[in-house]
Structure formats: C-alpha cells, structure tokens
N, CA, C and O atoms as CSV, one atom per row, in Angstrom:
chain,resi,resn,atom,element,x,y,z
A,1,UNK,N,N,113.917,158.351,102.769
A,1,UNK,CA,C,112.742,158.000,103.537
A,1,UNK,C,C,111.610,158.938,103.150
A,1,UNK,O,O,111.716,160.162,103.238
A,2,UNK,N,N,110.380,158.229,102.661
A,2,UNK,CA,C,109.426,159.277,102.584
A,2,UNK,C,C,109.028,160.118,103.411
A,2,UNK,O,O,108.700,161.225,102.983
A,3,UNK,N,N,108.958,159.879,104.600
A,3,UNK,CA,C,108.475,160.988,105.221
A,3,UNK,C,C,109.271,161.833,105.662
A,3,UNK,O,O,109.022,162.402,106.725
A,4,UNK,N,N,110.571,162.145,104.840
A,4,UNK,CA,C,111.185,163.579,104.987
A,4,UNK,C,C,110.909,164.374,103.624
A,4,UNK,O,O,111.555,165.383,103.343
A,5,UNK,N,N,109.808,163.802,102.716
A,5,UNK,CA,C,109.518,164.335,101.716
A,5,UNK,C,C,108.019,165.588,101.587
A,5,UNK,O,O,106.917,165.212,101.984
A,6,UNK,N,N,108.168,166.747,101.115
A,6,UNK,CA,C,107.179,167.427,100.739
A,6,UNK,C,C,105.811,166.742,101.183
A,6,UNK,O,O,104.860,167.149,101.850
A,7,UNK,N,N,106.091,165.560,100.558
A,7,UNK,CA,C,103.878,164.831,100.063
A,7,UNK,C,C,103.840,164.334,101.419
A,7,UNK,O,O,102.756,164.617,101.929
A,8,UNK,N,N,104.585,163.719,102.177
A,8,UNK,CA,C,104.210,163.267,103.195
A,8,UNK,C,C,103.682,164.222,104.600
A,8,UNK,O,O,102.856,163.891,105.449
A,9,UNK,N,N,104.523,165.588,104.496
A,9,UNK,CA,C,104.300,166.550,105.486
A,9,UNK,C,C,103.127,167.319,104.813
A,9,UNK,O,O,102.704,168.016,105.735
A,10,UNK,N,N,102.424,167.558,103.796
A,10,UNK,CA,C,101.196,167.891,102.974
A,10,UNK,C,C,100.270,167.014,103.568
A,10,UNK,O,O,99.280,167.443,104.160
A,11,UNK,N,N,100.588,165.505,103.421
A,11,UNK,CA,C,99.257,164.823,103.487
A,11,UNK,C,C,99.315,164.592,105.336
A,11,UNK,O,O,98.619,163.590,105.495
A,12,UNK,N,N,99.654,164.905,106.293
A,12,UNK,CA,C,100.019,165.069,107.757
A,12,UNK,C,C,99.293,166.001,108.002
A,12,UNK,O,O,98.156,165.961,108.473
A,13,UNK,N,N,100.094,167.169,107.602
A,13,UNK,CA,C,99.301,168.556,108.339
A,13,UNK,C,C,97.552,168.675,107.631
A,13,UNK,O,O,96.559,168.950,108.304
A,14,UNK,N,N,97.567,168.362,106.026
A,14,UNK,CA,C,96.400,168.679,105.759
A,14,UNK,C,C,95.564,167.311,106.757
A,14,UNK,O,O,94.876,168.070,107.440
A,15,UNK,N,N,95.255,166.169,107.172
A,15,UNK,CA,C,94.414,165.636,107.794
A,15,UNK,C,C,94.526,166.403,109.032
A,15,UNK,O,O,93.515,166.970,109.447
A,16,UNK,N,N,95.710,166.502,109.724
A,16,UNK,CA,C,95.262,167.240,110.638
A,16,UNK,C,C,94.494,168.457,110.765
A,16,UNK,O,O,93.718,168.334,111.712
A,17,UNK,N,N,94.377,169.731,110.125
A,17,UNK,CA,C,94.082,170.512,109.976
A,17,UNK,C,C,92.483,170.516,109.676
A,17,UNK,O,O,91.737,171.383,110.131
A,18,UNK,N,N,92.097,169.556,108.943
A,18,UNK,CA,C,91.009,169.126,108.550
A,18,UNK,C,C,90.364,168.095,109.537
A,18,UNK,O,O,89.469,167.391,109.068
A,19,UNK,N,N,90.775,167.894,111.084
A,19,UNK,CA,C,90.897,166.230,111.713
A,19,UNK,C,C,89.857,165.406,111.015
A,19,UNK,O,O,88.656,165.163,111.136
A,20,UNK,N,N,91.047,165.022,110.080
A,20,UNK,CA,C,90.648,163.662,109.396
A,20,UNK,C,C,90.949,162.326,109.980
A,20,UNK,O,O,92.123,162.109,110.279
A,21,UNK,N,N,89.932,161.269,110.214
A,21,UNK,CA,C,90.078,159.981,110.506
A,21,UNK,C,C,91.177,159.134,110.296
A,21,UNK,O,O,90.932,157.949,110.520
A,22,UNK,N,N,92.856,159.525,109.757
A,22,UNK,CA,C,93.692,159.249,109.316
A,22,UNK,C,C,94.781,158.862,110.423
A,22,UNK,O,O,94.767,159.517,111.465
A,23,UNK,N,N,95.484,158.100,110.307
A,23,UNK,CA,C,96.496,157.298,111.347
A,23,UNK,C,C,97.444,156.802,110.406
A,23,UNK,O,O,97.154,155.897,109.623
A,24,UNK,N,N,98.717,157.422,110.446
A,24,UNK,CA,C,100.033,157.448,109.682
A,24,UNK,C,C,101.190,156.173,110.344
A,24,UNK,O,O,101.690,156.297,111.462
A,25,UNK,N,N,101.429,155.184,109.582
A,25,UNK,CA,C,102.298,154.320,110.007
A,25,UNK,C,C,103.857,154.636,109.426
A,25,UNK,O,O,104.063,154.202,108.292
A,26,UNK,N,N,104.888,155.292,110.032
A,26,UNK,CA,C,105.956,155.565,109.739
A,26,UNK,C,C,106.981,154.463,109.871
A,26,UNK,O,O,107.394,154.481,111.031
A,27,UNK,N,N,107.622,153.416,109.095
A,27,UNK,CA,C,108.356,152.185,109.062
A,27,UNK,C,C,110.271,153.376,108.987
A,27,UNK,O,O,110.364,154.287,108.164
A,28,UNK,N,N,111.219,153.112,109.770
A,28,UNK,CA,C,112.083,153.488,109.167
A,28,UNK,C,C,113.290,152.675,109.331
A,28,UNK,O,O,113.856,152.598,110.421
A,29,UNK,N,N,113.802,151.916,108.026
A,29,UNK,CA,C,114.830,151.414,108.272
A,29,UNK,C,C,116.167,151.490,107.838
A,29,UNK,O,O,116.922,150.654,107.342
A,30,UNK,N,N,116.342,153.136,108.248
A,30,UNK,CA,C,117.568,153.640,108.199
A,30,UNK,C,C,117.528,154.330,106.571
A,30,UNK,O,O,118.072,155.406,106.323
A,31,UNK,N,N,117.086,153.842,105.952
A,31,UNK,CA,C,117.844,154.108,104.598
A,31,UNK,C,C,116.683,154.905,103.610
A,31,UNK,O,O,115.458,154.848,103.713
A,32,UNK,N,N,117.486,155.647,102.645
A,32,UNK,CA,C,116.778,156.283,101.818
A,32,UNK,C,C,117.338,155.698,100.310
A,32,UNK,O,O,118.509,155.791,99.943
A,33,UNK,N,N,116.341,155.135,99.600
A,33,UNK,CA,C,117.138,154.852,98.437
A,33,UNK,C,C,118.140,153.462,98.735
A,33,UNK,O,O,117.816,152.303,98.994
A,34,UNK,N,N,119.140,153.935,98.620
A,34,UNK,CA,C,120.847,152.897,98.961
A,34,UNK,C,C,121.521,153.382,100.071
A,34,UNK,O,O,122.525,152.945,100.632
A,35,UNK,N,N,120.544,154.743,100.409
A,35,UNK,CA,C,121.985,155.298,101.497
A,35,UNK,C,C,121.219,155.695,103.020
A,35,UNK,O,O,120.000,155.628,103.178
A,36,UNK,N,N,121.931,156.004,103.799
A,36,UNK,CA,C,121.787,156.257,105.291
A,36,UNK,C,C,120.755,157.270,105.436
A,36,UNK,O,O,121.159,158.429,105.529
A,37,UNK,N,N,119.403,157.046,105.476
A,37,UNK,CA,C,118.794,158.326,105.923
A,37,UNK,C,C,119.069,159.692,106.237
A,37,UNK,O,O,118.773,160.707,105.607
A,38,UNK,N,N,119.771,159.532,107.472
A,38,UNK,CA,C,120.065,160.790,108.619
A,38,UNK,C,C,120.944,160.993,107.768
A,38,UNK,O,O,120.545,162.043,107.265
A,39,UNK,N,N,122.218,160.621,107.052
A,39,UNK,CA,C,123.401,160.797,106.114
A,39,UNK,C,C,122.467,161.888,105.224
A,39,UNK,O,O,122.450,163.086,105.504
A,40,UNK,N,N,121.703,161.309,104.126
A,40,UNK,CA,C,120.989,161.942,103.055
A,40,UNK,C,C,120.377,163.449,103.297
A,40,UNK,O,O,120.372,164.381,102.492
A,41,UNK,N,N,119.738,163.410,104.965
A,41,UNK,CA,C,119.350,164.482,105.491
A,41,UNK,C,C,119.880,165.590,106.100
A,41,UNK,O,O,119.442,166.738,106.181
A,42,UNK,N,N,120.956,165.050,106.544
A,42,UNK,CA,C,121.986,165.579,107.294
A,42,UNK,C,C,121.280,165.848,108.646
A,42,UNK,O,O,121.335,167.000,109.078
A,43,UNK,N,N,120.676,164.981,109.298
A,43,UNK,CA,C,119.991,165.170,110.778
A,43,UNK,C,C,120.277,164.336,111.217
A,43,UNK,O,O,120.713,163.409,110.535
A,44,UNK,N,N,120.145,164.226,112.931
A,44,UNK,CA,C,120.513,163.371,113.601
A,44,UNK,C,C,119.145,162.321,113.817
A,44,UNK,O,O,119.208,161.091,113.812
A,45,UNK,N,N,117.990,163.090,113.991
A,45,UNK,CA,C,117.184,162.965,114.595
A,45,UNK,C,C,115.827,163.554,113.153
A,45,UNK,O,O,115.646,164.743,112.890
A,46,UNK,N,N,115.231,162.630,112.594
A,46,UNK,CA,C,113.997,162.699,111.585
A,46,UNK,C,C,112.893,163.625,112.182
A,46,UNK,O,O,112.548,163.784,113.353
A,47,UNK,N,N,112.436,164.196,111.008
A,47,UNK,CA,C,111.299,164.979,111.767
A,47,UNK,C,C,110.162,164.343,112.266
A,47,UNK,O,O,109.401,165.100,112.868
A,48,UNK,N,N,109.848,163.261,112.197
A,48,UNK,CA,C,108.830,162.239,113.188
A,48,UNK,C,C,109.122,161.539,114.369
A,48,UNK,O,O,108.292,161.244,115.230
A,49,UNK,N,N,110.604,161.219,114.395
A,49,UNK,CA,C,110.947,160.626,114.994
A,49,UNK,C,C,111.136,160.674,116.345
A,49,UNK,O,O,111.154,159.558,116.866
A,50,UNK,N,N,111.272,161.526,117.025
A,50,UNK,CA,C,110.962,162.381,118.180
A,50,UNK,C,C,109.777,162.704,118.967
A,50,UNK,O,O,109.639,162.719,120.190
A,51,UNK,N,N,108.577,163.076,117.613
A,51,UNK,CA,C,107.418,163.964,118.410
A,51,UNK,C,C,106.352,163.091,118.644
A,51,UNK,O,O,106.156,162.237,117.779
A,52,UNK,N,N,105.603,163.117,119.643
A,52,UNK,CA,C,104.443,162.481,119.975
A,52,UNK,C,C,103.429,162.959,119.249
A,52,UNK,O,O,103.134,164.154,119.261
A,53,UNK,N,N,102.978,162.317,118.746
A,53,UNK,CA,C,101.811,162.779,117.411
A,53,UNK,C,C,100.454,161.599,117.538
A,53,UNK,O,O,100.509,160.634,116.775
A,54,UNK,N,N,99.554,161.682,118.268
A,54,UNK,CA,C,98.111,160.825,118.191
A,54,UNK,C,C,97.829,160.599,116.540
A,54,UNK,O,O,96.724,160.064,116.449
A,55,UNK,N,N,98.282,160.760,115.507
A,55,UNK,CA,C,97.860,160.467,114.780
A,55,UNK,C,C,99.187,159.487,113.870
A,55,UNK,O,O,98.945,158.817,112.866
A,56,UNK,N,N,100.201,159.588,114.345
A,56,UNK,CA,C,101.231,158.946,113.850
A,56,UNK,C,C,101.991,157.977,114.820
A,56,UNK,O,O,102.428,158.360,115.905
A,57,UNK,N,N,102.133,156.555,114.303
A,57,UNK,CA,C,102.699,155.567,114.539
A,57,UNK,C,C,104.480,155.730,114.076
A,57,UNK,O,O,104.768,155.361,112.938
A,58,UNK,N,N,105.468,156.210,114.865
A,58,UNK,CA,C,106.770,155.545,114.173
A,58,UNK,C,C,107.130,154.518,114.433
A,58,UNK,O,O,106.462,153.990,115.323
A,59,UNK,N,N,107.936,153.938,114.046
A,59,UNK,CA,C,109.003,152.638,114.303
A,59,UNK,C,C,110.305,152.511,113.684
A,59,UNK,O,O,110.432,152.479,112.460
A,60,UNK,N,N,111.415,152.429,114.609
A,60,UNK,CA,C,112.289,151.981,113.435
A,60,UNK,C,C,112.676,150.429,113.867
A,60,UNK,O,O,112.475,149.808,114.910
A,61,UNK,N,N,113.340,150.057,112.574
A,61,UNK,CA,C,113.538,148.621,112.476
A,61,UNK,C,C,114.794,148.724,111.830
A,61,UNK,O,O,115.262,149.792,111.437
A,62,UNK,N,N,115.614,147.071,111.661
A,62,UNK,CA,C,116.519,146.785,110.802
A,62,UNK,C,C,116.458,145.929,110.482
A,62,UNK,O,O,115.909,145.068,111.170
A,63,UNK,N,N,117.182,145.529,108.776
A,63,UNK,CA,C,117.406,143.896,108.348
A,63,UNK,C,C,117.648,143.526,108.712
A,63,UNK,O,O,118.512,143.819,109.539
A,64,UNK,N,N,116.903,141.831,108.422
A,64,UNK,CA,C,118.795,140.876,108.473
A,64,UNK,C,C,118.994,140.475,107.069
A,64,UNK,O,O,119.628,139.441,106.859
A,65,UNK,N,N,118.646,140.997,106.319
A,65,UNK,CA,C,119.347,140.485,104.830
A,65,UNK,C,C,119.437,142.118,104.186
A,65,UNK,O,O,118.592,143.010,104.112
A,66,UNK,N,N,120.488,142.057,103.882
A,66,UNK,CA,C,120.883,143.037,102.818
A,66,UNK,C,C,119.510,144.322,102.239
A,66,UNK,O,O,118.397,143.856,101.993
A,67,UNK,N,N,119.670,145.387,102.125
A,67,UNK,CA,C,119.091,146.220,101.667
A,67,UNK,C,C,118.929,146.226,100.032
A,67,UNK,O,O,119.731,147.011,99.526
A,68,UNK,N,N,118.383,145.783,99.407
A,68,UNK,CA,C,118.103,145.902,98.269
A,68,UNK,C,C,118.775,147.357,97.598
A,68,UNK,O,O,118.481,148.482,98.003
A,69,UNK,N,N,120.023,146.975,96.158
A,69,UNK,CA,C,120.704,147.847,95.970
A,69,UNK,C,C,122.200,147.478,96.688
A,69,UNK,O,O,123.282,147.971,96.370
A,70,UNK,N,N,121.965,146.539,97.675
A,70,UNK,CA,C,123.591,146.815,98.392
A,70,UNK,C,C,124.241,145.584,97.586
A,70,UNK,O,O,123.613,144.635,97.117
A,71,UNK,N,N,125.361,145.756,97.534
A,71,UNK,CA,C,126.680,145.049,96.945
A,71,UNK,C,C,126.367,145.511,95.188
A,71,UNK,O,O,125.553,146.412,94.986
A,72,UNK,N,N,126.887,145.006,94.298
A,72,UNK,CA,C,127.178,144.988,92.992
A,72,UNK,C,C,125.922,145.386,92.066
A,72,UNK,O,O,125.008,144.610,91.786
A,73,UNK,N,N,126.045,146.936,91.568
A,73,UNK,CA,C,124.852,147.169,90.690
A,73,UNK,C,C,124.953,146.622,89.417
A,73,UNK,O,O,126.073,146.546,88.910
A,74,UNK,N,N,123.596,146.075,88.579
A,74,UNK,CA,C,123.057,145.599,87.414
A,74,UNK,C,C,123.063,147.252,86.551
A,74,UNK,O,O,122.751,148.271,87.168
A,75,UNK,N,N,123.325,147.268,85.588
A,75,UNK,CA,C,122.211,147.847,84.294
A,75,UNK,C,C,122.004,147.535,83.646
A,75,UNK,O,O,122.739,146.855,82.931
A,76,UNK,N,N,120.812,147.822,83.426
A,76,UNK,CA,C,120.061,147.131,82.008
A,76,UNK,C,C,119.892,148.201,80.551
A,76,UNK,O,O,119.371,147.768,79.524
C-alpha cells in the first residue's frame, strides 16, 4: 500500500507543514502488491488508518473479483 511508503508520508507532512490546499484520498484494499497489507507490514492497524487527519480521507474497501496477480502467474 502506498501510503506506508517514504513518498507518501513526505508528501503529507510536507503540505502540512507548509498548509497546503491539499486533501489526501487513502483507498485501501487490503493488499500490497499480491499480498496482505498488514501481513507485508507487520501491523495491525496502518499508519492512517486510525488518525483523524482534516486533510486525509481513508477508506477501506474490498473486491468482488479477484485481485489482480491472484491465481496462476504469466512470464513473459
């Protein structure tokens, strides 16, 4: 999930810091890549996911069709 990444907590704190006109939409549906978020992170609980932030929107959601990557990998 991006926003357990470096660029995303950079580009957060710097608008804030700066209060920039910026409003962050956080989508999370479970997965990073192919695999379980919180698994990948080893947290229970995301660092957005919790805090009340006026400048950030979370949500989580789930499929109903398959995660892109799941069942039988291609290489090319």
């Amino acid at each position: 999930m991006t926003s357990e990444t470096g660029v995303a907590h950079e580009c957060i704190k710097y608008s804030e810091n700066y209060d920039l006109p910026i409003h962050f939409i956080i989508e999370d549906n479970g997965k990073s890549v192919c695999t379980d978020t919180r698994a990948v992170w080893n947290q229970r609980l995301l660092t957005y996911e919790a805090r009340q932030n006026s400048r950030i929107t979370y949500y989580k959601y789930g499929h109903l069709l398959s995660h892109a990557g799941a069942g039988k990998r291609v290489q090319f």
